[in-house]
VMD Tcl script that draws the C-alpha trace (Angstrom):
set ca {
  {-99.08 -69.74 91.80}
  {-102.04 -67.96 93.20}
  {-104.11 -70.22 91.49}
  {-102.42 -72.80 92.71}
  {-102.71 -71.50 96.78}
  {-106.54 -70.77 96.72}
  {-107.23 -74.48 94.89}
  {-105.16 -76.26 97.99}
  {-107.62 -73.54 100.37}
  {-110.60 -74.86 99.26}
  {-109.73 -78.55 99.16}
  {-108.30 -77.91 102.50}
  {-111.79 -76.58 103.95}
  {-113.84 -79.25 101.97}
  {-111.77 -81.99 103.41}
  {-111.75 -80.82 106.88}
  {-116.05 -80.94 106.09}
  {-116.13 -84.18 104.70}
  {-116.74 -86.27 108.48}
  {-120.22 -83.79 108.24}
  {-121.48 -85.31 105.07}
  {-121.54 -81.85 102.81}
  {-123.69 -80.33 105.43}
  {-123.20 -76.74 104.75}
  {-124.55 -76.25 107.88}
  {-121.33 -77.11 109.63}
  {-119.42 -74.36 107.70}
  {-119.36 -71.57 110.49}
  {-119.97 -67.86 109.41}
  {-116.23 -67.33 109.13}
  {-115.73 -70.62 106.79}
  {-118.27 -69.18 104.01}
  {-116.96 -65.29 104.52}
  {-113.18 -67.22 103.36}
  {-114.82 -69.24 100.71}
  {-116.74 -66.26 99.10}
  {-113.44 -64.14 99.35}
  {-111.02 -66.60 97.75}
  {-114.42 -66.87 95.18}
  {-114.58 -63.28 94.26}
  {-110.45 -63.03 94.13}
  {-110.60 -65.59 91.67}
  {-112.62 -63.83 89.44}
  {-111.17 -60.99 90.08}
  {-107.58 -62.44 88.76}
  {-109.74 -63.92 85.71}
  {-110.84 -60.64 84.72}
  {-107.83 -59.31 84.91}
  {-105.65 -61.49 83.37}
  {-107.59 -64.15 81.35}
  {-104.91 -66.31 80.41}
  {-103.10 -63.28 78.87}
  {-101.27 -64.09 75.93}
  {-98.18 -62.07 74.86}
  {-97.71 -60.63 71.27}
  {-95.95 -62.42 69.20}
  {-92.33 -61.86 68.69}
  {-91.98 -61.07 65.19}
  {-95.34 -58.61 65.29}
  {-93.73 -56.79 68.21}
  {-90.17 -56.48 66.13}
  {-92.58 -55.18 63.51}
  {-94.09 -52.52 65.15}
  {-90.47 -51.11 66.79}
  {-89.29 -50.85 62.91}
  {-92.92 -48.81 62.33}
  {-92.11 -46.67 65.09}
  {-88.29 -46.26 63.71}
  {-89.57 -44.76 60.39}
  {-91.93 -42.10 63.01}
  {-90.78 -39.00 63.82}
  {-92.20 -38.58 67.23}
  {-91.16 -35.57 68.69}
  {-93.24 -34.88 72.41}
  {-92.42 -38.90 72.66}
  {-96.20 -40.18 72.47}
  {-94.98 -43.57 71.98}
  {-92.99 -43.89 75.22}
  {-94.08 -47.48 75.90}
  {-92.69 -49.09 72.72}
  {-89.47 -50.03 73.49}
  {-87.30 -53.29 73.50}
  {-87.47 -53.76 77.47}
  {-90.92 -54.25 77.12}
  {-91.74 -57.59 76.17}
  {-95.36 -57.40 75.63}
  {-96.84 -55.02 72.83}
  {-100.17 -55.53 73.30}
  {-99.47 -53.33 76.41}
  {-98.29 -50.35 74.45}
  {-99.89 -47.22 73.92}
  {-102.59 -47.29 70.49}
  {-102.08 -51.20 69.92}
  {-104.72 -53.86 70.60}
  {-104.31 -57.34 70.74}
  {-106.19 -60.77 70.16}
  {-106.48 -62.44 73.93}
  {-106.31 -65.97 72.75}
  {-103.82 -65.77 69.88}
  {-101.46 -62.44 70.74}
  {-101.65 -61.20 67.32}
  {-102.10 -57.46 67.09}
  {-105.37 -56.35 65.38}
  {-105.51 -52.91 65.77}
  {-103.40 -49.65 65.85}
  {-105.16 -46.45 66.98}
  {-102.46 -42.93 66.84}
  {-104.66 -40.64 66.12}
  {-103.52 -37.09 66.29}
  {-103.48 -36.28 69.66}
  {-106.30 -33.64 70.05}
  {-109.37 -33.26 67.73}
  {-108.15 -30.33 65.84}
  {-107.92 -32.08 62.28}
  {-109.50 -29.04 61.03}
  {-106.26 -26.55 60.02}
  {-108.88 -23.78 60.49}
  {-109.05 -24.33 63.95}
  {-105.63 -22.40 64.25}
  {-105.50 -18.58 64.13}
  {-101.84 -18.21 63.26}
  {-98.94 -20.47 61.22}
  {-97.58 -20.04 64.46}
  {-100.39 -21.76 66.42}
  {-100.46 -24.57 63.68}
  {-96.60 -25.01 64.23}
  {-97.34 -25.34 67.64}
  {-99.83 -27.88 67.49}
  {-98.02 -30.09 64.72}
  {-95.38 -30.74 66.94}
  {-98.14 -33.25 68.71}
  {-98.39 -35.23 65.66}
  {-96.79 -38.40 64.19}
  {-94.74 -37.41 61.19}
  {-91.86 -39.20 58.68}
  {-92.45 -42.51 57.17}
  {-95.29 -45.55 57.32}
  {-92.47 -48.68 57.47}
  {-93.90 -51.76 55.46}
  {-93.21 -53.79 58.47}
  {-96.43 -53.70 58.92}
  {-97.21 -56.49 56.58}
  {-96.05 -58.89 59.06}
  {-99.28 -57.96 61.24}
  {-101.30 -60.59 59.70}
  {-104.21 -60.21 61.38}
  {-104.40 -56.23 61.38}
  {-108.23 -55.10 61.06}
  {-108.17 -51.68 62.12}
  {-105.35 -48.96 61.16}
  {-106.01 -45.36 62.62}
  {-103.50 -42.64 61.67}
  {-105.61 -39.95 61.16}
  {-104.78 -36.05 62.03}
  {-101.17 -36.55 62.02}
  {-98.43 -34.92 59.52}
  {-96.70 -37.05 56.92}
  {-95.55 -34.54 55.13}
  {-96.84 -35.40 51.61}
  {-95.52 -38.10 50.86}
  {-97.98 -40.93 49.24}
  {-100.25 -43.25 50.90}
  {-98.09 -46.10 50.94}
  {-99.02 -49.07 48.26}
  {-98.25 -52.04 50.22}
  {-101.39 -50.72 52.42}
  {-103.26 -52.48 49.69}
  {-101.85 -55.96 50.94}
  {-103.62 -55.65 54.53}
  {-105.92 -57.82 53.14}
  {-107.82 -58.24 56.55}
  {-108.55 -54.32 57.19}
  {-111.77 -53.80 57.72}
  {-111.16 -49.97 59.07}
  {-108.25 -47.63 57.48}
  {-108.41 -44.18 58.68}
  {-105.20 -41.56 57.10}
  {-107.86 -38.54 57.05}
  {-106.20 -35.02 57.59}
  {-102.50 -36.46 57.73}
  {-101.08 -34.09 55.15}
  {-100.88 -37.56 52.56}
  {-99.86 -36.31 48.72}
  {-99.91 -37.70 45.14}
  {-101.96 -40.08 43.62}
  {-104.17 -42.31 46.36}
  {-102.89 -45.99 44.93}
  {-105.29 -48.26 43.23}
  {-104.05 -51.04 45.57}
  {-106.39 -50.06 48.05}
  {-108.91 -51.77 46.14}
  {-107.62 -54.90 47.25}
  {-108.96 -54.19 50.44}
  {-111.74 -56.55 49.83}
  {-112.66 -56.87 53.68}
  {-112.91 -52.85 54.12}
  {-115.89 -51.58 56.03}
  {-114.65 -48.16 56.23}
  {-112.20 -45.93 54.08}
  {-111.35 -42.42 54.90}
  {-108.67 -40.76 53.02}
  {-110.30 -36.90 53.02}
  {-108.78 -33.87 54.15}
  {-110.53 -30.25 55.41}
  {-109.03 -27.44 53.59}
  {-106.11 -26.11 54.86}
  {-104.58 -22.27 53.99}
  {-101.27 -23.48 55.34}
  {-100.44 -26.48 53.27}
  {-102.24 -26.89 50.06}
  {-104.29 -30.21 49.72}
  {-102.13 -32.78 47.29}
  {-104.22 -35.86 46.91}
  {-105.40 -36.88 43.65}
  {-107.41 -39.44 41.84}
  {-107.04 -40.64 38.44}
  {-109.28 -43.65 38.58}
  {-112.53 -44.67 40.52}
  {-112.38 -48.33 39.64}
  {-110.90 -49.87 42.24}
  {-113.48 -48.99 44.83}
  {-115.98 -51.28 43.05}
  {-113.56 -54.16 44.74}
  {-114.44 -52.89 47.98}
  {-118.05 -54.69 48.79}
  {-118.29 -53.94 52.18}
  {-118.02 -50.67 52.38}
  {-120.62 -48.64 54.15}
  {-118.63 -45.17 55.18}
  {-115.96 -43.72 52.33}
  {-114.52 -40.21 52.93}
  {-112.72 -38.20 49.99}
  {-113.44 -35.06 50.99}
  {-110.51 -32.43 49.79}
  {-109.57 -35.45 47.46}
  {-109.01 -33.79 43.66}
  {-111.64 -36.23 41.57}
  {-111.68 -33.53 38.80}
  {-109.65 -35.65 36.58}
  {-110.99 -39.35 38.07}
  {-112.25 -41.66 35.69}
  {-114.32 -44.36 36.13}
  {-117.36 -43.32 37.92}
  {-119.57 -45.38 36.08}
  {-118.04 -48.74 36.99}
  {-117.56 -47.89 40.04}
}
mol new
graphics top color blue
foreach p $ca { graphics top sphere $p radius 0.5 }
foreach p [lrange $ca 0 end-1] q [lrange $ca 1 end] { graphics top cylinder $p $q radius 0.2 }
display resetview
């Protein structure tokens, strides 16, 4: 509609002009002060909504069954709710402009305390945990088919295992679940991951809850040929085999 109003403005000033043969001399002061307005407005509206493209429906229903498996207690994710049509407008969630679909989530913790150590007391820890994302990692995402970057680092899952379908984001090219309390074997699957530019699965030492992840093989990351930053650190590799090949 605004787009709309200013087009009619301008044809409306040229074709009051037209009897002075394009002269831009007839334009008075006031005529080019209106016609650079309505100019820089227009950009203005570009830049700020450049043919905006909503997420798609079935990503969006995607990410509100992630967010049901989350145990989010001081509410970080506020803005993902059903009333709000749009996703790519919620908090940690990036978008494509021209196609809608959703190419990254970013939930960090919410401070940059993913060293443990950094707390004095269990109290202090307690305190601090309450800030980060904990319960379960929903295979719903699988239906973000065009998800590059995933960012869960310095949050609390409570040992459970770093999911196996994560291994089927086959366009990932960044996967950060550093220092989020992950347990159990770190899944071979992730060598599928073929597109992977960065990998960080490490941990720093923590005297409150004992590190968990182990590897058993080394293999898979021989899949992974565009890798240029991998973090294990606090991974057990005592018992990895593999190294050669890998």
């Amino acid at each position: 509609m605004l787009y709309t109003i200013i087009g009619s403005l301008l044809i409306s000033l040229l074709s009051t002009n037209m009897s002075a043969h394009f002269s831009f001399s007839y334009f008075s002061p006031c005529h080019l002060c209106l016609l650079g307005f309505l100019a820089l407005f227009s950009i203005y509206l570009t830049d700020q909504n450049p043919d905006h493209v909503l997420c798609i429906e079935g990503e969006r229903q995607a990410l509100l069954r992630f967010k049901i498996g989350l145990t989010d207690e001081t509410n970080r994710l506020n803005s993902w709710v059903d009333e709000e049509r749009d996703c790519c407008r919620w908090v940690g969630i990036v978008c494509d402009n021209s196609t809608g679909h959703v190419h990254r989530i970013h939930l960090p913790g919410p401070d940059d305390h993913c060293n443990f150590e950094d707390y004095g007391t269990p109290k202090e820890y307690e305190e601090a945990s309450k800030q980060r994302l904990k319960g379960d990692i929903n295979p719903s995402l699988l239906d973000l088919k065009q998800l590059k970057h995933l960012d869960l680092s310095c949050n609390d899952f409570g040992g459970i295992q770093v999911p196996k379908f994560i291994g089927s984001l086959e366009n990932l090219k960044y996967l950060n679940l550093s220092s989020s309390n992950f347990g159990g074997t770190i899944p071979p699957q992730l060598g599928n991951l073929s597109e992977l530019h960065v990998l960080a699965l490490g941990s720093f030492h923590n005297r409150f809850v004992p590190i968990k992840t182990i590897m058993w093989n080394m293999q898979w990351l021989s899949g992974l040929r565009w890798l240029h930053h991998l973090d294990m650190s606090g991974v057990n590799l005592s018992k990895a085999t593999g190294w050669h090949q890998s």
